[in-house]
N, C-alpha and C positions, 0 to 999 in steps of 0.2 A: 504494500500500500504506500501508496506517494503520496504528499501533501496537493499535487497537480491535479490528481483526481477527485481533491475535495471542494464544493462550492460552501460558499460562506453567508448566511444569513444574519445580514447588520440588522441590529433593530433598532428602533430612534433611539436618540441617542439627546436627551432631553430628561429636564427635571422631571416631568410626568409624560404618560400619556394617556389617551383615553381609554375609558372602562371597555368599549368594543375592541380596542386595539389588545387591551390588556387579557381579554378575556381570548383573543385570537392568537394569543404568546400562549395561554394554558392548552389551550384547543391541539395548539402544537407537540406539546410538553405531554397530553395525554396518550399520543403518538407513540413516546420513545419506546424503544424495545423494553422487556419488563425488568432483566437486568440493570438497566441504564437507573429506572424508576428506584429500585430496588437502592441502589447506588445512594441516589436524591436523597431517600427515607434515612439512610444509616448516617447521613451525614454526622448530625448533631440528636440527641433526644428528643428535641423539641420539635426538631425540622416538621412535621406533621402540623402541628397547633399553626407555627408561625407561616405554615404555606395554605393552610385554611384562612390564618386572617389576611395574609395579602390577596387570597382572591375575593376577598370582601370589600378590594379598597378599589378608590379609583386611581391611586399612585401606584408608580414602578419603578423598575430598575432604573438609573440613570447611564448606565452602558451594559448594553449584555448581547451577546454573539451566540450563535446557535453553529455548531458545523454540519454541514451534511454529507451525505454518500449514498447513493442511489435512492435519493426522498427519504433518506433517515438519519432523523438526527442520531449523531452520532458523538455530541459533545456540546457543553454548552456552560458559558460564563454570564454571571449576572452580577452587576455592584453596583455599591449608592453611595454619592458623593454625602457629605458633610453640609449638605447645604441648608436654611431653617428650615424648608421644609420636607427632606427627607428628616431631617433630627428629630422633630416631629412627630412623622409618621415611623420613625424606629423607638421611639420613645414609647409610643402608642401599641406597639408591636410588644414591649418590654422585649425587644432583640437583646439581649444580655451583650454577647461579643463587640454588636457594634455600638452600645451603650458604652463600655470599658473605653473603645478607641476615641468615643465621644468627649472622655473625664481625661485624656490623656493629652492627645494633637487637635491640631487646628489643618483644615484646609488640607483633609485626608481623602483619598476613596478605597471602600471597604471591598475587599473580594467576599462576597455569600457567599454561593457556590460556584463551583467549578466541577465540571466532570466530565469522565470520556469513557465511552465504552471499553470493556476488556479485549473485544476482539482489535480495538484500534490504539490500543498505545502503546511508545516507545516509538510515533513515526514524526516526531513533532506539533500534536494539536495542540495540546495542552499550552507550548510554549509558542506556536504563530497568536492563540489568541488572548496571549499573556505581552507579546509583544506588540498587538494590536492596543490594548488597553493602557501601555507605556506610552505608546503616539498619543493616544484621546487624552490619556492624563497630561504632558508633556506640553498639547493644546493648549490646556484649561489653567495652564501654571499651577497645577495642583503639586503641593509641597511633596506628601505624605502616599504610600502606596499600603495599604495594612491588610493581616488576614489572619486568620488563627488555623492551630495545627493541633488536634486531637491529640493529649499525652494520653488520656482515661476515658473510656475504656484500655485502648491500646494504642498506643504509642503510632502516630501514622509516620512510618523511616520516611515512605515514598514522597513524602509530601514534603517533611525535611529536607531533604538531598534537593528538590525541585524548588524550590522555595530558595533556597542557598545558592544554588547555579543563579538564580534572579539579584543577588544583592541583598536579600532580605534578612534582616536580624532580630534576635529576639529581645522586645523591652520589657517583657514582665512573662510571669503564668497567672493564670486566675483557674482556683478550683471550686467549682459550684455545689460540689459532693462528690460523696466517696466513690461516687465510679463516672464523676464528667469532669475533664481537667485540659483547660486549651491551651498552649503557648501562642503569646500576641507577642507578632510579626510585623514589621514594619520595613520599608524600602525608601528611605528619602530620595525623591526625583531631583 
């Protein structure tokens, strides 16, 4: 698999967008293969609560990429800048992770999620659209790049190592309980 044979779906790329657009990004996301899904749910504990309340809302990502391969998604990043009113609408979320990075930097953008199917990586997605999101940030003169990395349950190496290749360091851990513990990530642009 080459990155030539992937096509790439931008989605606005804006503080918000509307409830039919936002509801045509889930439309999408209901699509993935069930592994991919599967992927989504394990992210975080909570990843379930907090993706029922964003499809309650009529806010969204402020940059988020989808990759495709033969009409399937096959990968897909979502993040939300710092702005008042994504802080706001994560406040309202009680997002925990991007609440922390909220009480810490100024003029950051958060990585949610990110993920790639197993049959598709180690061919560079992960990292085309981690360096598409350095251009959009780089745009925006946004200071701060931030993300957190699972220590608890179990320790995510893979994300470490990936994460590290980018510049990225760690300025704190935050343990929520005895079995959810994230190290917060940080990339100054």
């Amino acid at each position: 698999m080459s990155l030539a044979n992937l096509s790439i779906e931008i989605g606005k790329m804006t503080n918000s967008i509307s409830k039919k657009d936002y509801n045509k990004n889930l439309a999408i996301l209901k699509l993935l293969p069930i592994k991919l899904k599967k992927l989504i749910n394990d992210f975080t504990p909570e990843a379930k609560k907090i993706a029922k309340k964003l499809s309650q809302s009529d806010t969204c990502s402020d940059f988020h990429k989808c990759m495709i391969h033969e009409n399937k998604v096959i990968g897909f990043i979502i993040c939300f800048q710092d702005s008042s009113k994504t802080k706001s609408f994560m406040y309202n979320l009680k997002h925990k992770n991007f609440n922390e990075f909220r009480n810490r930097l100024k003029n950051f953008m958060y990585i949610d999620r990110v993920a790639v199917d197993t049959e598709f990586r180690k061919v560079g997605i992960a990292s085309s659209m981690y360096e598409k999101l350095l251009e959009f940030c780089l745009e925006l003169n946004i200071e701060n790049l931030t993300a957190e990395i699972n220590i608890l349950p179990s320790r995510n190496e893979v994300s470490f190592h990936f994460h590290e290749k980018f510049d990225f360091v760690e300025i704190d851990t935050k343990k929520y309980s005895d079995d959810y513990e994230v190290s917060l990530q940080k990339r100054i642009l």
